[in-house]
PyMOL Python script that loads the backbone (N, CA, C, O; Angstrom):
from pymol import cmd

cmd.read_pdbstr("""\
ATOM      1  N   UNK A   1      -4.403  -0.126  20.916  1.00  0.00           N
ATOM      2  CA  UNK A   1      -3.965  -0.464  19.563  1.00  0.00           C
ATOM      3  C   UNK A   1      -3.844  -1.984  19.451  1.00  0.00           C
ATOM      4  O   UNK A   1      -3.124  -2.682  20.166  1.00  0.00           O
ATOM      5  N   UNK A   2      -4.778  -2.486  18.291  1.00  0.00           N
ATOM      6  CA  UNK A   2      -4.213  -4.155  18.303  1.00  0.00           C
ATOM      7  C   UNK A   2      -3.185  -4.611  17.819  1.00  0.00           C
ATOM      8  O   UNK A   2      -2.683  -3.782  17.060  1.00  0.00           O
ATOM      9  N   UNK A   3      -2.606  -5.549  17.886  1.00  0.00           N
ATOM     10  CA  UNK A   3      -1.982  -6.724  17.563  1.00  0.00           C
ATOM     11  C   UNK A   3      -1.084  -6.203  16.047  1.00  0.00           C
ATOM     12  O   UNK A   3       0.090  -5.883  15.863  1.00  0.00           O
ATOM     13  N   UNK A   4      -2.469  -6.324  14.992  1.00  0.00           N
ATOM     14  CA  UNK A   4      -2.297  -6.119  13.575  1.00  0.00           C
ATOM     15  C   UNK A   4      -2.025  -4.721  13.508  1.00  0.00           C
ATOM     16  O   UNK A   4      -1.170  -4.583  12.633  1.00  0.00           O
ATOM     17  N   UNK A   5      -2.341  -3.562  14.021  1.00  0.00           N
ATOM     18  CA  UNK A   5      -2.311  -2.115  13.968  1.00  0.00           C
ATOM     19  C   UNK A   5      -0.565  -1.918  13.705  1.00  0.00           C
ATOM     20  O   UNK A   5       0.082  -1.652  12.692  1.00  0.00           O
ATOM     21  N   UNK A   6      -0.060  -2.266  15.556  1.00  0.00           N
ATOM     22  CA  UNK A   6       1.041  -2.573  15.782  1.00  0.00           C
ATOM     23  C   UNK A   6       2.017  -2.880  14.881  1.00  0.00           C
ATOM     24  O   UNK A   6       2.882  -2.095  14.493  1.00  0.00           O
ATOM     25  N   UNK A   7       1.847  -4.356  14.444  1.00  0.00           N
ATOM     26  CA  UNK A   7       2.677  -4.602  13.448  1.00  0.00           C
ATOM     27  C   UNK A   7       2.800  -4.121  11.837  1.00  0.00           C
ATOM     28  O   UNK A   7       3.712  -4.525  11.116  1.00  0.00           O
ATOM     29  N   UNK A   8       1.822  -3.261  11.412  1.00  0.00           N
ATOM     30  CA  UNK A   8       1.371  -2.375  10.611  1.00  0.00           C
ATOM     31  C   UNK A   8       2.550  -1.399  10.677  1.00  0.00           C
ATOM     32  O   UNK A   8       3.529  -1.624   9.965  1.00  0.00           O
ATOM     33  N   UNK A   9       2.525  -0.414  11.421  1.00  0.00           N
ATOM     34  CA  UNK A   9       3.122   0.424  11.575  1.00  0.00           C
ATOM     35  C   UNK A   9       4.366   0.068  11.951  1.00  0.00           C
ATOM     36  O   UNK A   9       5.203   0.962  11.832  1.00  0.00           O
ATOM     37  N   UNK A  10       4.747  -0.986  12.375  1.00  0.00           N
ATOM     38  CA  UNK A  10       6.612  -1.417  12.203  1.00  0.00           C
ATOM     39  C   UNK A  10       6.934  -1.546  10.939  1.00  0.00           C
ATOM     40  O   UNK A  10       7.962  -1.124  10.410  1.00  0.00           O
ATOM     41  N   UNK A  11       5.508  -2.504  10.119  1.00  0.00           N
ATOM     42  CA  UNK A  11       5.724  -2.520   8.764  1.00  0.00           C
ATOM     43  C   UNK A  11       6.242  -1.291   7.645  1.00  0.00           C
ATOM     44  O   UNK A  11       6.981  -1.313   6.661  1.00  0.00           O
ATOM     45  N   UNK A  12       5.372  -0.118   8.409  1.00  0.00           N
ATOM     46  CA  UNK A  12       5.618   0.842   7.669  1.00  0.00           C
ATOM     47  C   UNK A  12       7.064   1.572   7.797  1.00  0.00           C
ATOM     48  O   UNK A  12       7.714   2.065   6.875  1.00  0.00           O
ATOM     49  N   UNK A  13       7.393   1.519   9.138  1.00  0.00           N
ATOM     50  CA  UNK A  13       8.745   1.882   9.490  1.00  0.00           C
ATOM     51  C   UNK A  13       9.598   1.410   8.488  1.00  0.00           C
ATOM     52  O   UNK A  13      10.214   2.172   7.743  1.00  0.00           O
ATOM     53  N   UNK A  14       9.697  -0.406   8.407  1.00  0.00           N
ATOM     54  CA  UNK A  14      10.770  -1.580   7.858  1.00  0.00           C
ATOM     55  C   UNK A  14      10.700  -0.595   6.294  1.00  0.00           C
ATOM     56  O   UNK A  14      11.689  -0.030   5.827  1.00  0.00           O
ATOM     57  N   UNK A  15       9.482  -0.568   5.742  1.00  0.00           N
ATOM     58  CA  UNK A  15       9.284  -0.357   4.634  1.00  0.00           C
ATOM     59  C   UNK A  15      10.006   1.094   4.019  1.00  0.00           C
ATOM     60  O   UNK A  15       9.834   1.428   2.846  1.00  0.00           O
ATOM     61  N   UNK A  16      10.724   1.792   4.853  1.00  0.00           N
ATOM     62  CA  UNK A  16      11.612   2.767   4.659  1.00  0.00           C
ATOM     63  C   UNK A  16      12.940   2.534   4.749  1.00  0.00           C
ATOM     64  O   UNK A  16      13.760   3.367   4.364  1.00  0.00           O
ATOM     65  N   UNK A  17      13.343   1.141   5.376  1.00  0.00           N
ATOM     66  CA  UNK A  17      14.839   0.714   5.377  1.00  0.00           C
ATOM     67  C   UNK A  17      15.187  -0.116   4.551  1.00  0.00           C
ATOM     68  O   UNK A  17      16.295  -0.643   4.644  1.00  0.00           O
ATOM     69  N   UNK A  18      14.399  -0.397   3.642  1.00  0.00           N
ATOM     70  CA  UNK A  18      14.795  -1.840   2.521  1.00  0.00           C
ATOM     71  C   UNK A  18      15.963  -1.677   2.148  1.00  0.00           C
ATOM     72  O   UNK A  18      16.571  -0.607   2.174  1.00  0.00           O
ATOM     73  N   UNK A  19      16.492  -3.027   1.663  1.00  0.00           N
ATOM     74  CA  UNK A  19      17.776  -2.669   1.299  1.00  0.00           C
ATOM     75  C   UNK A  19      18.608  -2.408   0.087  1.00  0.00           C
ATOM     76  O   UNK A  19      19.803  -2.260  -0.168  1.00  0.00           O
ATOM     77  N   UNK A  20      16.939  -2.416  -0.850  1.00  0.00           N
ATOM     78  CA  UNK A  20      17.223  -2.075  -2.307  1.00  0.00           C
ATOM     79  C   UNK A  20      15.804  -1.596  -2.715  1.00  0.00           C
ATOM     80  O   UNK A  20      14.793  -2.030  -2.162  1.00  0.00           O
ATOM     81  N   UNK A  21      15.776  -0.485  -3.920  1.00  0.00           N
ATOM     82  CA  UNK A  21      14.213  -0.185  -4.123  1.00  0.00           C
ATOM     83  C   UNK A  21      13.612  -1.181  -4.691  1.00  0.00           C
ATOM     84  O   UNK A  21      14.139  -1.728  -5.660  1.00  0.00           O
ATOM     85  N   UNK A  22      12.448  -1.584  -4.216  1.00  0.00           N
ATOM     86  CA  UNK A  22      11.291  -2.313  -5.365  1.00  0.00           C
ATOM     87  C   UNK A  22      11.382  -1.783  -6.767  1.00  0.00           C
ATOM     88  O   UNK A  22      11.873  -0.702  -7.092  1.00  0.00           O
ATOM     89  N   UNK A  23      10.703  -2.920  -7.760  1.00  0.00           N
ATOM     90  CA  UNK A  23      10.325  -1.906  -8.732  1.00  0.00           C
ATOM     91  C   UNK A  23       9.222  -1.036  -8.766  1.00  0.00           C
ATOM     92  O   UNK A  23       8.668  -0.825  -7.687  1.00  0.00           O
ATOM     93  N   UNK A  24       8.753  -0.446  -9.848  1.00  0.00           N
ATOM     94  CA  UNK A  24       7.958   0.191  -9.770  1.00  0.00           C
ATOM     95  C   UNK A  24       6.219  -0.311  -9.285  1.00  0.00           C
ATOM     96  O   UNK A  24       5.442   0.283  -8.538  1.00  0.00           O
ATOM     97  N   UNK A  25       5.985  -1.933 -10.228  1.00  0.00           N
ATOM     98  CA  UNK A  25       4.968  -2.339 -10.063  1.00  0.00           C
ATOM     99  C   UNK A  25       4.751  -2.340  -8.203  1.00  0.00           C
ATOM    100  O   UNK A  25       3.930  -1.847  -7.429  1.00  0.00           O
ATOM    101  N   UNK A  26       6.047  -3.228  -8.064  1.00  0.00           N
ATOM    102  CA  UNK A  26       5.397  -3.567  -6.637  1.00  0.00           C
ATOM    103  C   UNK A  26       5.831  -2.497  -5.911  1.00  0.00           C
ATOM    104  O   UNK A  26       5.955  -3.078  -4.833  1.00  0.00           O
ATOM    105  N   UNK A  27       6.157  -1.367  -5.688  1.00  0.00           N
ATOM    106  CA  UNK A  27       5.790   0.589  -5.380  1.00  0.00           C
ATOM    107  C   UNK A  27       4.485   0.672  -5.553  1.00  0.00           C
ATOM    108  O   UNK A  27       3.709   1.182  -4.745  1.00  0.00           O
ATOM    109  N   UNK A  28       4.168   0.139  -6.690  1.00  0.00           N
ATOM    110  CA  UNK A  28       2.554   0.443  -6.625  1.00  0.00           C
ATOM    111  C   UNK A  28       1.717  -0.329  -5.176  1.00  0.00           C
ATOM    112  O   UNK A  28       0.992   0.124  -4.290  1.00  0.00           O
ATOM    113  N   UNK A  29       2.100  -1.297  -5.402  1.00  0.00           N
ATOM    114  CA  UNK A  29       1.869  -2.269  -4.673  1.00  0.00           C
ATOM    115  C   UNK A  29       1.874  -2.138  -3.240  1.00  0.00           C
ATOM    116  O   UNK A  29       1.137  -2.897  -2.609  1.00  0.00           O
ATOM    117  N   UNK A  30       2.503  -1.395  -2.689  1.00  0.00           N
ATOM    118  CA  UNK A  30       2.462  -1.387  -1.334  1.00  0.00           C
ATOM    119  C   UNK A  30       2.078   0.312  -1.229  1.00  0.00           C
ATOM    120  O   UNK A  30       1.550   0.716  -0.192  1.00  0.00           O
ATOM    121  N   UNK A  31       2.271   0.938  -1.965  1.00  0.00           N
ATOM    122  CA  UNK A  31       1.354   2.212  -1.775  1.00  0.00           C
ATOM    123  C   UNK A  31      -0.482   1.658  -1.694  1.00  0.00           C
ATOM    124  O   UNK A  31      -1.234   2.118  -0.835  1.00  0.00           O
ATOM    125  N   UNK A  32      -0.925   0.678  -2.693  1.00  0.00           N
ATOM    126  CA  UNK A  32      -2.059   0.704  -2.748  1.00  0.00           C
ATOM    127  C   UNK A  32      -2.130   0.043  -1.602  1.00  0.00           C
ATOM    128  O   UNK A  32      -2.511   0.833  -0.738  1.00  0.00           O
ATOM    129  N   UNK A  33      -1.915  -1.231  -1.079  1.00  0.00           N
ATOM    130  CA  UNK A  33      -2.173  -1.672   0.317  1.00  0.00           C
ATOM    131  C   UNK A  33      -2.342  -0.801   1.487  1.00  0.00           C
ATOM    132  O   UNK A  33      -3.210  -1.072   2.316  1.00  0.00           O
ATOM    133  N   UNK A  34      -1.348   0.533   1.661  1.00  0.00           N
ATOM    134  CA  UNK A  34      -0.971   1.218   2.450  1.00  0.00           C
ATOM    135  C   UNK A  34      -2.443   2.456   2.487  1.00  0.00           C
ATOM    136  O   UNK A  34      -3.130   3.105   3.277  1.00  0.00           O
ATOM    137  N   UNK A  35      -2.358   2.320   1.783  1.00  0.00           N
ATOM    138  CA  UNK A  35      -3.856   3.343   1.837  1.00  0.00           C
ATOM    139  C   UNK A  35      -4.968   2.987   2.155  1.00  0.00           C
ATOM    140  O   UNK A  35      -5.693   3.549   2.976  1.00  0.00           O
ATOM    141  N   UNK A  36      -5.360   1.405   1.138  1.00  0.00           N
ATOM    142  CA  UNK A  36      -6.230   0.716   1.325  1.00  0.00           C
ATOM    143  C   UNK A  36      -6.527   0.432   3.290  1.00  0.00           C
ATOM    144  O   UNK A  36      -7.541   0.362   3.984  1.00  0.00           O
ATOM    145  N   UNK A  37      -5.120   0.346   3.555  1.00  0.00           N
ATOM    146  CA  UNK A  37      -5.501  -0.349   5.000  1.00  0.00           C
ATOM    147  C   UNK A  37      -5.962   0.560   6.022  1.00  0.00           C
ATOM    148  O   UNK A  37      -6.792   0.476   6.927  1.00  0.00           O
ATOM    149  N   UNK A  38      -4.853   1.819   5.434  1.00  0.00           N
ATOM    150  CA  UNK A  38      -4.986   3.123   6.583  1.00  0.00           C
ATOM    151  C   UNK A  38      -6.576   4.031   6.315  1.00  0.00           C
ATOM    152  O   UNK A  38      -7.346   4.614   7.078  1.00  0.00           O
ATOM    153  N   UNK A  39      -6.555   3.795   4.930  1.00  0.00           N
ATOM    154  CA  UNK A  39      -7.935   4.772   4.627  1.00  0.00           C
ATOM    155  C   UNK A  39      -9.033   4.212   4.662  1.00  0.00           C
ATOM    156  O   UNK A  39     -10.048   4.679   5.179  1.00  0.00           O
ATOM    157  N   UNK A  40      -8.896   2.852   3.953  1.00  0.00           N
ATOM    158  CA  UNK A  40     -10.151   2.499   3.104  1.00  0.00           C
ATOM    159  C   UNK A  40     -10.208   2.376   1.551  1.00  0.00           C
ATOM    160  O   UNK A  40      -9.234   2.505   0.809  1.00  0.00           O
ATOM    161  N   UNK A  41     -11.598   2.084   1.131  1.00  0.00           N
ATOM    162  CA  UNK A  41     -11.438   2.694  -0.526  1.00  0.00           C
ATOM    163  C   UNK A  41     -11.028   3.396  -0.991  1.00  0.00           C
ATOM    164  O   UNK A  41     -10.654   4.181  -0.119  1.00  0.00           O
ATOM    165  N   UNK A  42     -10.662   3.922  -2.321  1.00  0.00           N
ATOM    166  CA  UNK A  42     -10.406   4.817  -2.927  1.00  0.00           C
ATOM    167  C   UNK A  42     -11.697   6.272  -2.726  1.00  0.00           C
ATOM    168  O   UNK A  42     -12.910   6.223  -2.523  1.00  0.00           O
ATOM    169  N   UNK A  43     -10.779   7.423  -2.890  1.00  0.00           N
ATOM    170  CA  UNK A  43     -11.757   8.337  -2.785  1.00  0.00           C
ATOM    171  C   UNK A  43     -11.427   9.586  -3.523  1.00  0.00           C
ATOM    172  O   UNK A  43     -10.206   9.701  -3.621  1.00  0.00           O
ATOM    173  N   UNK A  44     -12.063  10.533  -4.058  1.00  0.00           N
ATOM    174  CA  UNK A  44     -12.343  11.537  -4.785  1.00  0.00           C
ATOM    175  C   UNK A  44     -11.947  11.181  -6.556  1.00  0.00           C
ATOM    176  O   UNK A  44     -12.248  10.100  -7.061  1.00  0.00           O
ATOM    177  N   UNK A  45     -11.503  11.876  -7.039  1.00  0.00           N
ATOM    178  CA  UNK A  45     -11.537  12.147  -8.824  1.00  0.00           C
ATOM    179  C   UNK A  45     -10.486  11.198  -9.229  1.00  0.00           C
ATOM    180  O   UNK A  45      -9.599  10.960  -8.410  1.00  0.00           O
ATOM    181  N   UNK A  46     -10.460  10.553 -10.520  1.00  0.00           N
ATOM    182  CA  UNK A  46      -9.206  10.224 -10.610  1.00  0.00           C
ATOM    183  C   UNK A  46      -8.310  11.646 -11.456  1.00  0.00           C
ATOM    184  O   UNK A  46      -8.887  12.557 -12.050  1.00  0.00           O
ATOM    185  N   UNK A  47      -7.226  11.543 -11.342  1.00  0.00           N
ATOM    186  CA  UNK A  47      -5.991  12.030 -11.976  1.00  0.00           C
ATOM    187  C   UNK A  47      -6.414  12.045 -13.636  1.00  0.00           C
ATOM    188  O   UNK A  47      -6.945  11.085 -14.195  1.00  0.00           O
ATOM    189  N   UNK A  48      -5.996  13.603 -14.443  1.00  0.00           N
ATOM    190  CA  UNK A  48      -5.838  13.320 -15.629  1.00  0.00           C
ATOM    191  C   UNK A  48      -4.800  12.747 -16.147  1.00  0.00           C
ATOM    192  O   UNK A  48      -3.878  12.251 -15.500  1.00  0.00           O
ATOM    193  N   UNK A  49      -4.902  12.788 -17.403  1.00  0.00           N
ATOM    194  CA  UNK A  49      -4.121  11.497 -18.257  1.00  0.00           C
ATOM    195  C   UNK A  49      -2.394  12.184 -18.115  1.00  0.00           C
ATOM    196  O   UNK A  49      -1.403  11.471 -18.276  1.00  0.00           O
ATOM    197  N   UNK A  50      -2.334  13.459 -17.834  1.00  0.00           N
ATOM    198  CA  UNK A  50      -1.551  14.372 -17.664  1.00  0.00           C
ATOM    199  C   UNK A  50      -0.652  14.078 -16.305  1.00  0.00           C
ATOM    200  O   UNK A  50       0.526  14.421 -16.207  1.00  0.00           O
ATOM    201  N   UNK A  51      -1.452  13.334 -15.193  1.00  0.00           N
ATOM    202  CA  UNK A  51      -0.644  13.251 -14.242  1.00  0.00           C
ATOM    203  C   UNK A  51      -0.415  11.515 -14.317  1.00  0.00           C
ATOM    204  O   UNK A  51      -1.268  10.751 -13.865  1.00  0.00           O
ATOM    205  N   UNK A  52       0.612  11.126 -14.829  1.00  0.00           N
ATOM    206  CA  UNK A  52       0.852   9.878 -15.302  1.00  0.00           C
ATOM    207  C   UNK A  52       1.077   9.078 -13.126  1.00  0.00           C
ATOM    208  O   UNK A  52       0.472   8.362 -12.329  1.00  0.00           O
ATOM    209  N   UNK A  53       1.975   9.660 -13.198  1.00  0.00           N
ATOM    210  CA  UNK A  53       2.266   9.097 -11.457  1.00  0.00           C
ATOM    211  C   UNK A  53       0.678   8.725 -10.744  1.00  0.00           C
ATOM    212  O   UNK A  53       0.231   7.586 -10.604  1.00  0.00           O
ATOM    213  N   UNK A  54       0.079   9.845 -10.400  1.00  0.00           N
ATOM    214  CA  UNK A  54      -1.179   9.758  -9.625  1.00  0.00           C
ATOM    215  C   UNK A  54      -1.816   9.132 -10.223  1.00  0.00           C
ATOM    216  O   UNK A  54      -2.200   8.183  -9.539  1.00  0.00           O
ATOM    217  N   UNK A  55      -2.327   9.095 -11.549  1.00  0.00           N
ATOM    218  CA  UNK A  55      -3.506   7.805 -12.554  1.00  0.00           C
ATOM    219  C   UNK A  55      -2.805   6.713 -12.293  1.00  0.00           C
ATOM    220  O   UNK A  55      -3.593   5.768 -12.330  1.00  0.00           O
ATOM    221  N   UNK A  56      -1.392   6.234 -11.970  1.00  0.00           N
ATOM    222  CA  UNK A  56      -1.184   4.791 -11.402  1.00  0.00           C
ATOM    223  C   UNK A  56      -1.331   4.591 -10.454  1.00  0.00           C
ATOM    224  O   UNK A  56      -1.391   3.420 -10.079  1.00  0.00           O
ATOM    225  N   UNK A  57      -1.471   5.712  -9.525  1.00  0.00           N
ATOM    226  CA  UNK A  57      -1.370   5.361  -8.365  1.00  0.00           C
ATOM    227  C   UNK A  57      -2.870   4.903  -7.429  1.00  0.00           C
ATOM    228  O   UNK A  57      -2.997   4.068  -6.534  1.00  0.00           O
ATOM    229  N   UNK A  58      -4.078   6.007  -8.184  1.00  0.00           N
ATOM    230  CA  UNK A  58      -5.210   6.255  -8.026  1.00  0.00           C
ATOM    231  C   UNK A  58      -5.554   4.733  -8.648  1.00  0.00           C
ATOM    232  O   UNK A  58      -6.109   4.191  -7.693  1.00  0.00           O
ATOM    233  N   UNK A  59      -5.526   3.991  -9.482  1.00  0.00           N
ATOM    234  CA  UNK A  59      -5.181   2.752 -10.499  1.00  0.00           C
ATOM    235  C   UNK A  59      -5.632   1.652  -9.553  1.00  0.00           C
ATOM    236  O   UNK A  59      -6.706   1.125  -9.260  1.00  0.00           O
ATOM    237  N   UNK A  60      -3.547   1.452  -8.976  1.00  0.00           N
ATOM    238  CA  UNK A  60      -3.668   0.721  -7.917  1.00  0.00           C
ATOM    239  C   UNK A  60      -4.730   0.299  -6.980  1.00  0.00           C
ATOM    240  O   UNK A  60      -5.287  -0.786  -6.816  1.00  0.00           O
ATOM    241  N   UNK A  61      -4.869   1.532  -6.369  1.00  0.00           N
ATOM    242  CA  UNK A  61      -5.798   1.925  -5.250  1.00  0.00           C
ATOM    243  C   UNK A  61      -7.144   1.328  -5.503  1.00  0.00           C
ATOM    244  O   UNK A  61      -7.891   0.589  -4.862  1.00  0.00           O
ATOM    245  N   UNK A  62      -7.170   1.708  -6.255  1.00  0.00           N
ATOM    246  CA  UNK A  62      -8.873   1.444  -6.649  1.00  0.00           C
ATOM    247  C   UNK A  62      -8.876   0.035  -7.168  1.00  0.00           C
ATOM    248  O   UNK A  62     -10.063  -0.279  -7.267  1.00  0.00           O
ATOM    249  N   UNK A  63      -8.119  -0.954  -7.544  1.00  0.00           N
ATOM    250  CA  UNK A  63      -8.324  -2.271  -7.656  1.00  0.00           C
ATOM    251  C   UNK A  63      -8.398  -2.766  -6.272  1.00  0.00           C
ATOM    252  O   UNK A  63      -8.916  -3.854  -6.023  1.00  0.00           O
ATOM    253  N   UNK A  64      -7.905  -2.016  -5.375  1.00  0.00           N
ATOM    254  CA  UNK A  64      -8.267  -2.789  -4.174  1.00  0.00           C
ATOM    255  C   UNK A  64      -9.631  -3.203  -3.500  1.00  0.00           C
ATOM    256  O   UNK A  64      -9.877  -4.168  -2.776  1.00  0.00           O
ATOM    257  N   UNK A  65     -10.605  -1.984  -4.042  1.00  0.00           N
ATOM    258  CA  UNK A  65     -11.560  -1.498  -3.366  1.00  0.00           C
ATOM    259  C   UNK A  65     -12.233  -2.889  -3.304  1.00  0.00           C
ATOM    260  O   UNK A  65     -11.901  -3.927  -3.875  1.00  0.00           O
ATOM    261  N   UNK A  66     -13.500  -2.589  -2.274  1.00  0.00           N
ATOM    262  CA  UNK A  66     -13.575  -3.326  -1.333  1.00  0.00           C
ATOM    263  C   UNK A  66     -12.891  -4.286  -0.407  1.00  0.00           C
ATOM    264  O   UNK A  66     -13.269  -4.944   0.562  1.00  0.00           O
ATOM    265  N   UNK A  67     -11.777  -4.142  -1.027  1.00  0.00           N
ATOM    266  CA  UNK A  67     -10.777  -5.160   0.383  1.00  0.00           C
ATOM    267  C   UNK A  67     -11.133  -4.469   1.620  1.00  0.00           C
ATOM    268  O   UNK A  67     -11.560  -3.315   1.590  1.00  0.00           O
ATOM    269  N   UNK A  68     -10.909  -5.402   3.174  1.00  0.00           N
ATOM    270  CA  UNK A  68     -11.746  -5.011   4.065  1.00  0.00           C
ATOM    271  C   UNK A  68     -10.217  -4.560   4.852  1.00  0.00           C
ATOM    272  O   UNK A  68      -9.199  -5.107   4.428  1.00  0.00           O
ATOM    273  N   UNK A  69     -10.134  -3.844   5.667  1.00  0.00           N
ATOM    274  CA  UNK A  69      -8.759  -2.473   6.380  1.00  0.00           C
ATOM    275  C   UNK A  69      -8.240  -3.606   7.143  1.00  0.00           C
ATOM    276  O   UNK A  69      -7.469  -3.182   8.005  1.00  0.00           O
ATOM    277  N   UNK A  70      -8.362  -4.955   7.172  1.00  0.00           N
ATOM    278  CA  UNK A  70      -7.595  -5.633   8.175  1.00  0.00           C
ATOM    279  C   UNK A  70      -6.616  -6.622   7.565  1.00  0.00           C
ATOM    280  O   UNK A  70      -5.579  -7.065   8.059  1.00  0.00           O
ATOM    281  N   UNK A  71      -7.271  -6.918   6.164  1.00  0.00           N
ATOM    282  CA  UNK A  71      -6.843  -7.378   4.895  1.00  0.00           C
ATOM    283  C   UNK A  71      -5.879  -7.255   4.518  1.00  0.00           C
ATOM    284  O   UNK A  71      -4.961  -8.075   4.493  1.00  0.00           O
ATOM    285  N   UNK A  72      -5.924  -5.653   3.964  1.00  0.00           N
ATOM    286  CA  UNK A  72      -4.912  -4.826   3.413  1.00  0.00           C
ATOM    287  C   UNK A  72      -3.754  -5.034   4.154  1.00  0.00           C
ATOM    288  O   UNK A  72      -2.801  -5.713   3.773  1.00  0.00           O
ATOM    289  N   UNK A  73      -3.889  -4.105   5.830  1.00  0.00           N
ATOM    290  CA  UNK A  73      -2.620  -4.693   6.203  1.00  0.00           C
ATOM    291  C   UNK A  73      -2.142  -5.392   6.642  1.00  0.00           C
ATOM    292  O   UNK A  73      -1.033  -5.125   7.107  1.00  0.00           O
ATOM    293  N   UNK A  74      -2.812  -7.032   6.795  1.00  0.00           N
ATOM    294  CA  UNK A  74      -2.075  -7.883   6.933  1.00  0.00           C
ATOM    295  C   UNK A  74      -1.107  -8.450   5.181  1.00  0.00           C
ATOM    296  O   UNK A  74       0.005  -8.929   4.957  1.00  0.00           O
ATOM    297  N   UNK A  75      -1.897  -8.181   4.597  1.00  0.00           N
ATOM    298  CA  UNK A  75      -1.084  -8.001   2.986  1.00  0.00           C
ATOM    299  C   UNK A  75       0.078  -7.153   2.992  1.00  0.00           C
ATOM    300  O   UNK A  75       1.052  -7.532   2.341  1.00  0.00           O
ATOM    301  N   UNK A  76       0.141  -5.872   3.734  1.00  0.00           N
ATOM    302  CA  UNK A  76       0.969  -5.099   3.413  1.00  0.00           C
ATOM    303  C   UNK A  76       1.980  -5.921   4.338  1.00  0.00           C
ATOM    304  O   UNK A  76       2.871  -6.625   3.863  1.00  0.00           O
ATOM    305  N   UNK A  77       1.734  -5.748   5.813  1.00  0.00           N
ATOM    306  CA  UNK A  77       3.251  -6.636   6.158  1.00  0.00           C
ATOM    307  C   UNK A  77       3.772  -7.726   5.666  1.00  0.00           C
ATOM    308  O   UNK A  77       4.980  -7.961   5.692  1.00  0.00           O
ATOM    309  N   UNK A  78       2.607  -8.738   5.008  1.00  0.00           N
ATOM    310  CA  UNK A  78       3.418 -10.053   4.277  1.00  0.00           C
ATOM    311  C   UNK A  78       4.243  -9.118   3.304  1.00  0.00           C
ATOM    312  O   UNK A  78       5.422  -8.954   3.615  1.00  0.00           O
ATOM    313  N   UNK A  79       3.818  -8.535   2.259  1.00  0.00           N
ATOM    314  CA  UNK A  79       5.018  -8.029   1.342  1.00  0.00           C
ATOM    315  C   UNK A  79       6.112  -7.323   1.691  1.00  0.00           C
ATOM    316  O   UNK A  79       7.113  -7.309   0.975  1.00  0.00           O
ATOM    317  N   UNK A  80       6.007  -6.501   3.118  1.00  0.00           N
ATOM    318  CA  UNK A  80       7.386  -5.981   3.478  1.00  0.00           C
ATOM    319  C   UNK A  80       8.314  -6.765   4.029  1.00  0.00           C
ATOM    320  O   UNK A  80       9.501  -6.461   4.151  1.00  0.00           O
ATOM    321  N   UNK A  81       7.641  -8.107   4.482  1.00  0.00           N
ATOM    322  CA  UNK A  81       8.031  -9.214   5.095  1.00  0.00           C
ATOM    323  C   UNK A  81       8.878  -9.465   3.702  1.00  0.00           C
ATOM    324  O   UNK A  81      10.089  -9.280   3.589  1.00  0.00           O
ATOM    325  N   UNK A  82       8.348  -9.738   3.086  1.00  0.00           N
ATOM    326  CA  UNK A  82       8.744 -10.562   2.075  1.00  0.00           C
ATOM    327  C   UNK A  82      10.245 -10.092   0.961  1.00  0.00           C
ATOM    328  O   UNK A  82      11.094 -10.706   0.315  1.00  0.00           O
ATOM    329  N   UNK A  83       9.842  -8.428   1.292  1.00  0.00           N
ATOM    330  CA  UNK A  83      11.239  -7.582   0.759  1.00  0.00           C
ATOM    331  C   UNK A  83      12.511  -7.826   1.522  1.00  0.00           C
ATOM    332  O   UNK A  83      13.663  -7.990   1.121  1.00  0.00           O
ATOM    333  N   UNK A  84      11.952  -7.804   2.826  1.00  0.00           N
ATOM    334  CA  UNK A  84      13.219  -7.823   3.675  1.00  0.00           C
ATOM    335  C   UNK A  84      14.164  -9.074   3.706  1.00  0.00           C
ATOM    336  O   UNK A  84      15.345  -9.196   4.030  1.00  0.00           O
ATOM    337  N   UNK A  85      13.230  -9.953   3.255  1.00  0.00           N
ATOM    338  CA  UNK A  85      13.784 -10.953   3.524  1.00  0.00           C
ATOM    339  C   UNK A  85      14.039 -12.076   3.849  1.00  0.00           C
ATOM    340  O   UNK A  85      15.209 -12.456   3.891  1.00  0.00           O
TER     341      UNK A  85
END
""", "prot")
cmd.dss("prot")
cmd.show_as("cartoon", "prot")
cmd.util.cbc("prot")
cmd.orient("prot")
């Protein structure tokens, strides 16, 4: 496991102890990083207009696309970095 993997996944840990919720935007925000980094692009259908949560979320996601998986989570720990503190 490298370096960035590593600290990824502490990230993700930290990112369950904050010490107050984000708002919503930046919820979006580190969900889309979080996928982006672990998955990749966005993938399958988007959400109907009906599922308001998932069409933001699917949203997010997909503005990321093409960001490259090493990107993402070095993005994602700067912002959990950045919640904590």
């Amino acid at each position: 496991m490298s370096k960035l993997d590593t600290a990824f996944d502490a990230a993700v840990a930290a990112s369950k102890t904050l010490a107050s919720r984000p708002d919503n935007q930046t919820l979006l925000q580190i969900y889309a990083l979080y996928k982006q980094g672990s998955q990749g692009d966005v993938s399958g259908k988007r959400p109907g207009f009906t599922d308001l949560v998932g069409r933001a979320k699917y949203d997010a996601w997909a503005k990321l696309q093409g960001t490259a998986s090493d990107a993402a989570k070095q993005a994602y720990i700067d912002l959990i970095k950045k919640l904590k503190g």
